[in-house]
N, C-alpha and C positions, 0 to 999 in steps of 0.2 A: 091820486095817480098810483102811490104803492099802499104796500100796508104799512103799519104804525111801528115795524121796525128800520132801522137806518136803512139802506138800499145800497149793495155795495157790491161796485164793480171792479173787475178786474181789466185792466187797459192791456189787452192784447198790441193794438197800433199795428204796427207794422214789423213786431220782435217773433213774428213766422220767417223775415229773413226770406219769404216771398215762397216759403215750402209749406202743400197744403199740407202733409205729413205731419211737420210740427206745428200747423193751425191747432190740427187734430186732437195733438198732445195737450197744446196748451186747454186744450178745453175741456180735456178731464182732467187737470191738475187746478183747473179753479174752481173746479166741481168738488175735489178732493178738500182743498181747502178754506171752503166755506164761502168762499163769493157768490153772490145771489145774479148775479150776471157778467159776460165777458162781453166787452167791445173791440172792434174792428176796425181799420179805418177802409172805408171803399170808393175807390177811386180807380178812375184811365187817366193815366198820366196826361197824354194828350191835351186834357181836358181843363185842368187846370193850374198847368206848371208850363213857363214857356221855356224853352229848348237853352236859353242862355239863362236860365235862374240861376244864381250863385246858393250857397248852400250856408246856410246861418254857424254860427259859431260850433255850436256844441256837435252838430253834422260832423263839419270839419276834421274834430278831434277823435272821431269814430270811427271814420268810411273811409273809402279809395281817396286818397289826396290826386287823383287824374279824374274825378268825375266832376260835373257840375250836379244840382237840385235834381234834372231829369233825367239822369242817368241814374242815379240813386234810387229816385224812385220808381224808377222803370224795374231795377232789379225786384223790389219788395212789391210788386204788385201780382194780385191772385183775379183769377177770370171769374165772373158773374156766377160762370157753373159752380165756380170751386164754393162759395157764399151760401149758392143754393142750399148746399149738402152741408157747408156746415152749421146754419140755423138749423137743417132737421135731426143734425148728430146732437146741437144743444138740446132740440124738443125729446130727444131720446133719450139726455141722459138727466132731461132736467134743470136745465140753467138758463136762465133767457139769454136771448142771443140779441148783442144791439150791437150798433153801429154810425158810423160818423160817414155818410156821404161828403164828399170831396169837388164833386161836380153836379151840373143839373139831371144827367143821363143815370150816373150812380143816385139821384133823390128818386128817379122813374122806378128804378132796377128794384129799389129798395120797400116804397109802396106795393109795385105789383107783387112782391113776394111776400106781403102783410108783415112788415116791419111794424111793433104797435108802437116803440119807443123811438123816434128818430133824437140821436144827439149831435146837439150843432157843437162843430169844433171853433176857438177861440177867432182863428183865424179865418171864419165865415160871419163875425158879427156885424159889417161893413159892406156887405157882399148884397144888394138890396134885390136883384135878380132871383138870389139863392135863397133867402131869405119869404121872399114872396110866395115863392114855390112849395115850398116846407110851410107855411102860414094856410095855406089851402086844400093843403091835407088833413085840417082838423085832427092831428094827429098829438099823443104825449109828446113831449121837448122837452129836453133837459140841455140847458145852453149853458156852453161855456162863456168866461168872462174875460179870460186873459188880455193882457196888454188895453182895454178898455176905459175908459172914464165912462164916468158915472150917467155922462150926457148919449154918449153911443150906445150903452144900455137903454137907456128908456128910449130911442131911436130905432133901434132891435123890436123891441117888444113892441112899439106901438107898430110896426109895419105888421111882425105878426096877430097881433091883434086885429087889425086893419085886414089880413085875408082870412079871417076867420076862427083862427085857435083862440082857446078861453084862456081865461089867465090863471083856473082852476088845474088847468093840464098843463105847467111851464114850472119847470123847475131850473135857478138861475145858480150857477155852478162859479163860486167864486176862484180865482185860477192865476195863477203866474205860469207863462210860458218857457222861464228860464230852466235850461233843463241840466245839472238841477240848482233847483233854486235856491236862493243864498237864504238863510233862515231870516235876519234882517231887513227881507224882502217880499215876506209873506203876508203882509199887511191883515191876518187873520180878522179882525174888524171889520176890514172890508165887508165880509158874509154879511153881516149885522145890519150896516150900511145897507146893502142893498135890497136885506129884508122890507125896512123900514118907508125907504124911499117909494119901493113897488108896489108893496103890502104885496109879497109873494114868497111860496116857496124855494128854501135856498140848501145851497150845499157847498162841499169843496170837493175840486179836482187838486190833487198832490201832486208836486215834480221836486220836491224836497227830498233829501235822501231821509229815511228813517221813518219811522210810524209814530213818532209822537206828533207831529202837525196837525195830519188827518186824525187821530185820536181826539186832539185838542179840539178842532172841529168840531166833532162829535157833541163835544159838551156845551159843547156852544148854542146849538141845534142846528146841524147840518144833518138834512133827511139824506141826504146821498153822501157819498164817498167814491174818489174814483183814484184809480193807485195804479200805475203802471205796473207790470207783473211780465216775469221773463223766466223761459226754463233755464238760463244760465246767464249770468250777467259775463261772461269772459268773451259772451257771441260777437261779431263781428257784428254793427249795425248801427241806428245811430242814437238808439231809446234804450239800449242792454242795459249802461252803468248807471242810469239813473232808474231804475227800475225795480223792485222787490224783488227775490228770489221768494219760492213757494213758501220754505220753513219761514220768512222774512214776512209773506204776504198774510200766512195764516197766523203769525202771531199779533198781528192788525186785526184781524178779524177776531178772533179770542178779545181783544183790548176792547174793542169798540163796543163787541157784545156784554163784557161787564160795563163798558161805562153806562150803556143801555140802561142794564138792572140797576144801577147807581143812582142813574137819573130817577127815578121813582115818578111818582104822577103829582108829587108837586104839593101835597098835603103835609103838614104837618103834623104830626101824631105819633102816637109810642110806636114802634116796629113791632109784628110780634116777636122777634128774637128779643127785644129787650123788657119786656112786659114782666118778665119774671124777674129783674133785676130792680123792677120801682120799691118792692118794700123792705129789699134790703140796703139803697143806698139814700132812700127819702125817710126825711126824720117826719116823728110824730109823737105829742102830746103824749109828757108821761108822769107820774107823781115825782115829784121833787122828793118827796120824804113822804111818811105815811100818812094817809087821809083817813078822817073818820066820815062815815056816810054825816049827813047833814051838815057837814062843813061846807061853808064854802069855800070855792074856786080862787084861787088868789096868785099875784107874781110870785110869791115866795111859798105856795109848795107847789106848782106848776113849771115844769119846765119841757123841752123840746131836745129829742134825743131819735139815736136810730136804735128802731127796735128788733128788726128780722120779719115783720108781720104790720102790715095797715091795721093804721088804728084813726084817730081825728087831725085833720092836716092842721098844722100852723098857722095858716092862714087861717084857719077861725080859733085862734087863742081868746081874741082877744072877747067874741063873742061869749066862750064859757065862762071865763073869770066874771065874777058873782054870782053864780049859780048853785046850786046845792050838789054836793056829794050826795049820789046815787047808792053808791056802793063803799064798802072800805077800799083805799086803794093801796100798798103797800110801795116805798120807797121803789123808782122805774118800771112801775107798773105802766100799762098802758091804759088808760084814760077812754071810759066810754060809755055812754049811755042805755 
C-alpha cells in the first residue's frame, strides 16, 4: 500500500474549528513538517449524529457547556466544495490528502473525487452498512481499532473482505479513543496482537499526549503513525489539547525517522562505521617471548593480545600450537604465516 518508510499522518480532524482558511493553513504546516499525509474528518452532520447526542467526556471539557454532540459538530463542519479544493491545494503542495468519512453520502463524495486511501475511523468498526460500502470500493483502508475487541476486528475485516478489498490493501490501526489517553492505557502490544491474529498490516493511531508512544510504535513495527496535529493547542474545540503543536509534531517526525535508520534491515554484521574499530579492539595471536624459526608453537611462548593491526584470530590458537615457526618472531610480535 505505501512505501517501505513509516507512513505518517497528520490528524487535521476537525482542529479547522470549521474555517476553510485554517484547513488551508494546516496543510502547509504538515507539509512544512514532514508528515507524509494530513487527514480530515468528512461528514453532514445530519447524517450521522442524532439531534439529542450527548457529547463524550473529553468534548465536554472543550466546547460550549450549552451545546449537545450536533450542535458541536455542526459548527466544525466544511462543505463538499471546501474538500474538493483542498485535496487539490494537498496535490499542489505535495502531501496526500486523506480522510475519514463519517456517513454513506460523505463515502460517495469521497470515491467520486478519487479518494485512493479511505480511513475508517474507530467508531465505524461496528457500522456494517458503512463498512460494506467502503469493502466495494476495492479501495486502500487503513482502519482504526479503538474501543474494539479483538472479535469485532476480525468481524470488520471479514465483511470487508466479503465486498471485495484484499487484505493486501488494509492496514489495521491499533488505537485508544481516550482523548487523551492515559499512558496505562495504551495497551502498545495490542499492535502485535493484531498483527499475528490477521496476518496483516498494522499500525498506531496516538491520543496520548507526547511523542514517545507513537515513537515506541514505530519500533515495534508500525507502518503508519497517525498523531493529531493543531496550529494552536489554546484553540477553542474539542481535539486542540490533546493534540501536537507543529515544533511538538515535527520533532515525532525527526524521532521516527532515526528510529527508521536504527531499525536496520535486520542483518547482523559489522557496520561500516565500526569496521575500522575491529583491529583495534579484537585481540590477536602474538609471540609470548622470542620465537626461533623452526620452533614450535607451544602455550608457553604463544599468547593472545591486542595488537592495532589483524593478524591470526584466537579462535585458531589452538590449531597453530605444534606447528613450526615460519619465521623469527620476537617478544608481541604478531604471529603469521
Amino acid at each position: 500500500m505505501l512505501d517501505n518508510k513509516v507512513f505518517i499522518i497528520a490528524e487535521a480532524g476537525v482542529n479547522h474549528n470549521g474555517d476553510f482558511d485554517t484547513a488551508l493553513k494546516m496543510i502547509e504546516v504538515a507539509k512544512e513538517v514532514g508528515a507524509d499525509a494530513i487527514k480530515f474528518q468528512v461528514f453532514k452532520t445530519e447524517n450521522f449524529v442524532s439531534k439529542y447526542a450527548i457529547k463524550a467526556e473529553y468534548q465536554l471539557n472543550y466546547t460550549d457547556d450549552f451545546e449537545n454532540q450536533f450542535q458541536m459538530l455542526k459548527k466544525l463542519e466544511l462543505s463538499f466544495d471546501n474538500f474538493v479544493k483542498l485535496k487539490e491545494y494537498c496535490e499542489e503542495l505535495g502531501i496526500k490528502f486523506l480522510a475519514s468519512p463519517f456517513d454513506l453520502e460523505s463515502i460517495e463524495f469521497l470515491d467520486k473525487i478519487g479518494l485512493e486511501i479511505f480511513k475508517v475511523p474507530s467508531g465505524e468498526i461496528t457500522n456494517l452498512p458503512y463498512l460494506e460500502k467502503i469493502g466495494k470500493l476495492n479501495k486502500k483502508i487503513i482502519i482504526s481499532t479503538g474501543m474494539a475487541t479483538l472479535g469485532e476486528i476480525e468481524d470488520a475485516l471479514d465483511v470487508l473482505f466479503q465486498n471485495g478489498s484484499k487484505r493486501e490493501n488494509i492496514i489495521v490501526l491499533h488505537c485508544n479513543t481516550d482523548y487523551p489517553t492515559p499512558i496505562e492505557d495504551v495497551n502498545l502490544k495490542a499492535m502485535l496482537t493484531i498483527k499475528e491474529a490477521f496476518k496483516i498490516r498494522v499500525g498506531y493511531s496516538d491520543h496520548t499526549l507526547g511523542i514517545e508512544v507513537p515513537i515506541a510504535a514505530v519500533a515495534l513495527g508500525a507502518e503508519v503513525i497517525e498523531k493529531h496535529f493543531t496550529l494552536d493547542k489554546n484553540m477553542i474545540g474539542p481535539d486542540h489539547k490533546a493534540s501536537l503543536n507543529p515544533i511538538e509534531f515535527k520533532m515525532m517526525v525527526l524521532a521516527i525517522r532515526n528510529i527508521e535508520k536504527a531499525l536496520g534491515d535486520g542483518i547482523k554484521k559489522p557496520s561500516f562505521s565500526e569496521t575500522k574499530n575491529i583491529p583495534i579492539t579484537r585481540k590477536y595471536i602474538v609471540a609470548k617471548k622470542d620465537i626461533k624459526k623452526g620452533e614450535k608453537f607451544t602455550e608457553e611462548n604463544l599468547t593472545v593480545k591486542r595488537t592495532g593491526k589483524k593478524g591470526i584470530s584466537p579462535m585458531k590458537l589452538k590449531e597453530i600450537i605444534g606447528l613450526k615457526s615460519p619465521f623469527d618472531f620476537k617478544q608481541d610480535e604478531i604471529i603469521y604465516f
